[in-house]
Structure formats: structure tokens, C-alpha cells
C-alpha positions as CSV (number, residue, x, y, z in Angstrom):
1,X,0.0,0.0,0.0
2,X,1.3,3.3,-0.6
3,X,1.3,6.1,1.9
4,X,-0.6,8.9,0.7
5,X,0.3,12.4,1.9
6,X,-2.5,15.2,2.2
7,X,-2.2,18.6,2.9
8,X,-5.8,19.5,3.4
9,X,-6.1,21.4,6.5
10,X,-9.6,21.9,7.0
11,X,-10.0,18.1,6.2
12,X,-7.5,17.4,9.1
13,X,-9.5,19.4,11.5
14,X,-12.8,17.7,10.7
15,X,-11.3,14.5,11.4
16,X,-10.0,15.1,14.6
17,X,-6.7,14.1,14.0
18,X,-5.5,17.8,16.0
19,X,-3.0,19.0,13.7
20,X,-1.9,22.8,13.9
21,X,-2.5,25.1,11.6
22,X,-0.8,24.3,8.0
23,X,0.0,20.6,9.3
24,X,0.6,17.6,7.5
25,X,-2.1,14.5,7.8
26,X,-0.9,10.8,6.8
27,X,-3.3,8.5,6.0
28,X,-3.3,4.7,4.5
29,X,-0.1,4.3,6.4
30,X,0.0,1.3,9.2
31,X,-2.8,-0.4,11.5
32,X,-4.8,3.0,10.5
33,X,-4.8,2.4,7.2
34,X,-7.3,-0.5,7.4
35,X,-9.9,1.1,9.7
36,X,-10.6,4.4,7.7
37,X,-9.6,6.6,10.4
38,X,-6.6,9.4,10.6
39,X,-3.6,8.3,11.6
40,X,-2.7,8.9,15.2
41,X,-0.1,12.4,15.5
42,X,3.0,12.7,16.6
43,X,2.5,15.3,19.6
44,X,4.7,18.4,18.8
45,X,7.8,19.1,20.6
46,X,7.8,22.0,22.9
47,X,11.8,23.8,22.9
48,X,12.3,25.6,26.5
49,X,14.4,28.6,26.3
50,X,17.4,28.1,26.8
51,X,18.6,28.8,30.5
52,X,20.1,32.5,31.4
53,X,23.8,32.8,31.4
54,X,24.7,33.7,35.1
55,X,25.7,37.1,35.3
56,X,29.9,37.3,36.8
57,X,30.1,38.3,40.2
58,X,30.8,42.5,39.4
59,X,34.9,43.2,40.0
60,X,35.1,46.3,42.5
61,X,37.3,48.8,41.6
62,X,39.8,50.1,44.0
63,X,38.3,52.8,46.8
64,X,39.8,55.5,49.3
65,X,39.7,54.5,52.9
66,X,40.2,57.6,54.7
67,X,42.0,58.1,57.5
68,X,44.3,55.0,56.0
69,X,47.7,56.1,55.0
70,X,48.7,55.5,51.5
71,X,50.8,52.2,51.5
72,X,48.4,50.4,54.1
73,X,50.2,47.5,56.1
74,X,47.8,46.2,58.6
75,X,44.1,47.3,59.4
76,X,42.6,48.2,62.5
77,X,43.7,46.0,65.6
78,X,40.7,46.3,67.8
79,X,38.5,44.1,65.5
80,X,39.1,40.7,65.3
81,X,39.8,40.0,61.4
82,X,43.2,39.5,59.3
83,X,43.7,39.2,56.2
84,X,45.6,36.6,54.1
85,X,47.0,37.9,50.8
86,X,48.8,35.8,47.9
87,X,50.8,36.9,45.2
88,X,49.4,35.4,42.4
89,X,51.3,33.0,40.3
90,X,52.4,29.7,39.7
91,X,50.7,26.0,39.3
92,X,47.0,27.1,38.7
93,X,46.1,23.7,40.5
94,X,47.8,24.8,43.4
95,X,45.7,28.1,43.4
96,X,42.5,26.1,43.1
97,X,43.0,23.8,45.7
98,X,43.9,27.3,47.9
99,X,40.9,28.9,46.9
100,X,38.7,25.6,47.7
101,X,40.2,25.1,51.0
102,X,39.8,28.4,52.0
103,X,36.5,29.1,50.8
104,X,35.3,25.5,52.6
105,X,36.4,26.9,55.8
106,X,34.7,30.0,55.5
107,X,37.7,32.3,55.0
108,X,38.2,34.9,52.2
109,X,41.8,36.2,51.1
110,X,43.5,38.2,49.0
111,X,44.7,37.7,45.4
112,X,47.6,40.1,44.0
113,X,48.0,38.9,40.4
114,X,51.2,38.7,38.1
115,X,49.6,39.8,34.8
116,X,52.0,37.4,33.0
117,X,50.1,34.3,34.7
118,X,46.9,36.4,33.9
119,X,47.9,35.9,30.3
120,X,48.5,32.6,30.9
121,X,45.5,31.2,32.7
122,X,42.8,33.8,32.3
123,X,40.4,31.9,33.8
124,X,41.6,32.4,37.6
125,X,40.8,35.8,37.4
126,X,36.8,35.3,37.2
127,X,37.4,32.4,39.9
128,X,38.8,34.2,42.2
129,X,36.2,37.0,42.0
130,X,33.4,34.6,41.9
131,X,34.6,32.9,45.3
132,X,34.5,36.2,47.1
133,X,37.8,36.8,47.4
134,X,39.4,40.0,46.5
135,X,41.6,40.8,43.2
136,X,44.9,43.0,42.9
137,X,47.6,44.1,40.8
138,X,50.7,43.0,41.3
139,X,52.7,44.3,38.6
140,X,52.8,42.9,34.6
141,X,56.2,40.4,34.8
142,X,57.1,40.5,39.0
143,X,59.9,42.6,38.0
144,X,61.6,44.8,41.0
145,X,59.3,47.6,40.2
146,X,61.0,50.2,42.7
147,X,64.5,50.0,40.5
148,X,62.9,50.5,36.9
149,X,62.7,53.4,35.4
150,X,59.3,55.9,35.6
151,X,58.1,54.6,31.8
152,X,59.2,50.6,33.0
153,X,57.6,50.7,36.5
154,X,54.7,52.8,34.9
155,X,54.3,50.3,32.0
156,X,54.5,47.5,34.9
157,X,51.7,49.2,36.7
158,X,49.2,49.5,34.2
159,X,50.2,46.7,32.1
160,X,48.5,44.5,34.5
161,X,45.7,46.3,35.5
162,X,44.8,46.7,31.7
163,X,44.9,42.6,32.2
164,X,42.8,43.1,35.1
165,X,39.9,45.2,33.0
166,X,39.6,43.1,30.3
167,X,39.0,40.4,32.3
168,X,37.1,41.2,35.3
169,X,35.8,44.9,34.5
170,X,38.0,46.2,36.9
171,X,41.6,47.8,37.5
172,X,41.4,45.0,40.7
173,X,41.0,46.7,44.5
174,X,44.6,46.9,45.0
175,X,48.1,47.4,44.1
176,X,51.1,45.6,45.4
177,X,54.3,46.3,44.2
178,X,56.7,43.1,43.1
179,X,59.8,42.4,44.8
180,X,59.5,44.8,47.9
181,X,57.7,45.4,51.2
182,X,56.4,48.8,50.2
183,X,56.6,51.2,47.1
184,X,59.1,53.6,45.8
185,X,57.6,57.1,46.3
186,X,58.0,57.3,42.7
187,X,56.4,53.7,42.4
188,X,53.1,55.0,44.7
189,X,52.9,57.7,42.4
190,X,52.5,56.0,39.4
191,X,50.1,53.8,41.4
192,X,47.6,56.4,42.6
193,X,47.6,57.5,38.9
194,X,46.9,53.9,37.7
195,X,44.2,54.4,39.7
196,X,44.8,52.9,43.1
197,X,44.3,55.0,46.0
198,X,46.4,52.3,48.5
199,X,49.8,50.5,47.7
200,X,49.0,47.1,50.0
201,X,51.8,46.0,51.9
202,X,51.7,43.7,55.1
203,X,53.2,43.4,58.6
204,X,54.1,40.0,58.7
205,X,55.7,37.5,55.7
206,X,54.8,34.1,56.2
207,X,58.6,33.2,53.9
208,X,56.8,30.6,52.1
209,X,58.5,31.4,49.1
210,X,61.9,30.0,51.0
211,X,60.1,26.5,50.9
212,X,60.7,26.3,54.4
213,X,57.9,23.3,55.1
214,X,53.8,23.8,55.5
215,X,54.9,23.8,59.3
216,X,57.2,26.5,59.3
217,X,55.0,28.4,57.3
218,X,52.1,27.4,60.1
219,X,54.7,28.4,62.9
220,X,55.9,32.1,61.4
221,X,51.9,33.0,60.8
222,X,50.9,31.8,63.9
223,X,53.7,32.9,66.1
224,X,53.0,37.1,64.6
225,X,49.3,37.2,63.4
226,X,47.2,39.7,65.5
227,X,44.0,41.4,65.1
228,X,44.4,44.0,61.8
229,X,47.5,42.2,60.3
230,X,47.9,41.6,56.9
231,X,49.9,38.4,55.7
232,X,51.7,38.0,52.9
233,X,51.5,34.5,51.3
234,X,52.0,32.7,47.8
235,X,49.6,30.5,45.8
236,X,52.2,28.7,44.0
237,X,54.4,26.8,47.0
238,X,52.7,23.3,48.2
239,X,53.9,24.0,51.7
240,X,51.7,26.8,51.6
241,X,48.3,25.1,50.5
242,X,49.5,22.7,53.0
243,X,49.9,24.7,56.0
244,X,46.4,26.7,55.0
245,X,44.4,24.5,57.3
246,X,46.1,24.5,60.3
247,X,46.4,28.1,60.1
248,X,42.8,28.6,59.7
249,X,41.8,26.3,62.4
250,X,44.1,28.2,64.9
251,X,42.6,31.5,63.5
252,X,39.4,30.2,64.1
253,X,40.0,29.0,67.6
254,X,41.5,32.7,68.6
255,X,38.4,33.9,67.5
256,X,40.0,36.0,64.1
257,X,38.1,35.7,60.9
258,X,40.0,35.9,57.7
259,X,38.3,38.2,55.7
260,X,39.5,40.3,52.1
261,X,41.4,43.3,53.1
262,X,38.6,45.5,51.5
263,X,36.3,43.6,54.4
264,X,39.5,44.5,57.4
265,X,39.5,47.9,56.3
266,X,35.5,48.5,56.3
């Protein structure tokens, strides 16, 4: 038998068959085909909309905190909060694992990224920001910013924050300059015209970057922290994602919450 093809709409409709408008009837085709009656319809797939891209988590840009001088090393020491900060760079896996510890015990840091390892791994800028942690420059290539010439330290400076907005939206919240404690006053002035209204340095450096051991690291953090300091950390040393734990779990039991340095100084 051969399956005739009709096109008849109003036909359709009269027999029942619940076609929409300008659809196709079969009939003479299978156990229908005998009995005289419309072949049974397919029922018409229904497409949902595809689901809303989640809007990123919004970068902040850097802010004034007044009162604050303008290379800030610790924050206020009557409150109980510190903050951990990392300069950004090395294994990405390493700063994953950081950020997923960290955020599993409740704590928030702080990220001051190499825009080289921007350029390399792109990605960890929006993951970091999306964790709630905070994001800063730390100079283009981790060069010793305070010995380069103005156009070098300047190209340095805005090198990576030009990273930083292409990414994120943002310049980043803060400034720290490579290879040094605290900025040139020629290296804060090209920072403050970058954008950054703070150069972040810290009062205590955990020396992870010596590879001392994840309980060395735990011992020098532990034995200095106090309420409003600022530690200075790496994501891309083991010892240190090692040592992370214990340090929070002490923290915790003193009763001082690690918190973004934007959150110490609010």
C-alpha cells in the first residue's frame, strides 16, 4: 500500500486528528490504514528557552579608605579579622586547591596577580572573584618595580591592571608592588595615577616562598598574626596550601576571621 500524503487542513481538523495550523495528515499508512480513520499524531515538541547565562560576580574597583595612609600594612587591631594575601602566580592547580580550602572553611583572602600568569591562565581571574575573594595588581612580569625606570615601573603598573579590566571589569581593588615590602615614592605615584588610592603591603611575611615546610610556614603565621594584620603568602608553593588549614583552624579558635582586606578595612 502506498502512503498517501494530504495537505488538506480543513480536512485534518474535521477529522479530529489535532494537527496545527498548515499541518501535515498521513493516512493509508500502518494499522490506520485499514480502519478508515486518521492516523494517530505525533505530539509536537515544545523547545524551552534556553537557560540565562549567570551574570559574573561585578569586580570592585579600587576605593579610598580615609584616615588610612597611602601604603596600608595592617588594618585596624581592635577588630578581630586578618587578612591573608597571595601573590598570584604559579601552578593554577595549586591556586584552586587554595581557593577551595579556603572558601570550605569560610575564609576569604586576598589575590595580587602577576599579569604574565593572567595571560596565561585567564580563567583564575573570574574564579577568584566569583569565590568572594578579593583581586589585585601586582605588577605585569614580577619585576623589582622600585628599581625600573618611571616609563618601565609605569608600563609594569598599568600593564597589568589593563589585564585586570579586560577580564574582570575592573583595574582590581589593590596594588602591590613586586619584589619589595612597600613602594618607591616614585612607584606609589604611578600607582595612585593607575588608579589605586592604597599601595598594600603587610606586617608580617609568612617566607613561604623559601620552601621552608607547610609547618614552618604554620609556625611564622601563627607565632606574629594579631587582630588588623595583613599576611603576605603565595599561591604557587605546596607548603603553603599545606599549611592553609592549620592556620585557619588556629585562626578560628583565637576567634579571628580571615576576611578580604577590603572587608579589614570597612
Amino acid at each position: 500500500m502506498v502512503c498517501v500524503t494530504t495537505t488538506d487542513r480543513r480536512g485534518a481538523l474535521r477529522a479530529g486528528a489535532g494537527l496545527v495550523t498548515g499541518g501535515v495528515l498521513a493516512a493509508g499508512c500502518g494499522s490506520a490504514a485499514g480502519s478508515g480513520q486518521p492516523a494517530p499524531t505525533r505530539p509536537t515538541a515544545t523547545l524551552s528557552p534556553a537557560p540565562a547565562k549567570a551574570t559574573p560576580r561585578a569586580a570592585p574597583a579600587p576605593r579610598a579608605f580615609p584616615g588610612q595612609p597611602a601604603q596600608i600594612s595592617h588594618g585596624p587591631r581592635d577588630r578581630p579579622r586578618v587578612a591573608l594575601t597571595f601573590h598570584g602566580q604559579g601552578d593554577p592547580a595549586l591556586a584552586r586547591a587554595l581557593l577551595t580550602e579556603a572558601e570550605r572553611r569560610g575564609a576569604r583572602v586576598t589575590v595580587l596577580a602577576v599579569g604574565s600568569w593572567l595571560d596565561e591562565h585567564p580563567q583564575l581571574a573570574r574564579r577568584i572573584l566569583d569565590g568572594g575573594h578579593d583581586l589585585g595588581n601586582h605588577t605585569q612580569r614580577h619585576l623589582s618595580v622600585n628599581t625600573l625606570s618611571e616609563a618601565d615601573a609605569r608600563a609594569e603598573i598599568t600593564g597589568c591592571a589593563d589585564r585586570l579590566k579586560r577580564l574582570t571589569g575592573s583595574i582590581g581593588s589593590w596594588f602591590r608592588p613586586s619584589r619589595a615590602v612597600t613602594a618607591s615614592p616614585l612607584v606609589e605615584r604611578l600607582a595612585r595615577a593607575a588608579g589605586y588610592p592604597h599601595v598594600l603591603s603587610y606586617d608580617i611575611d609568612s617566607l613561604d616562598h623559601t620552601r621552608p615546610g607547610a609547618a614552618a610556614v604554620t609556625r611564622t603565621v601563627l607565632t606574629e598574626v594579631t587582630a588588623g594584620s595583613v599576611v603576605s603568602l603565595h599561591l604557587g608553593y605546596p607548603d603553603t596550601v599545606a599549611a592553609l588549614p592549620d592556620v585557619l583552624q588556629e585562626l578560628d579558635r583565637r576567634q579571628l576571621h580571615a576576611v578580604t582586606t577590603t572587608e579589614l578595612l570597612s
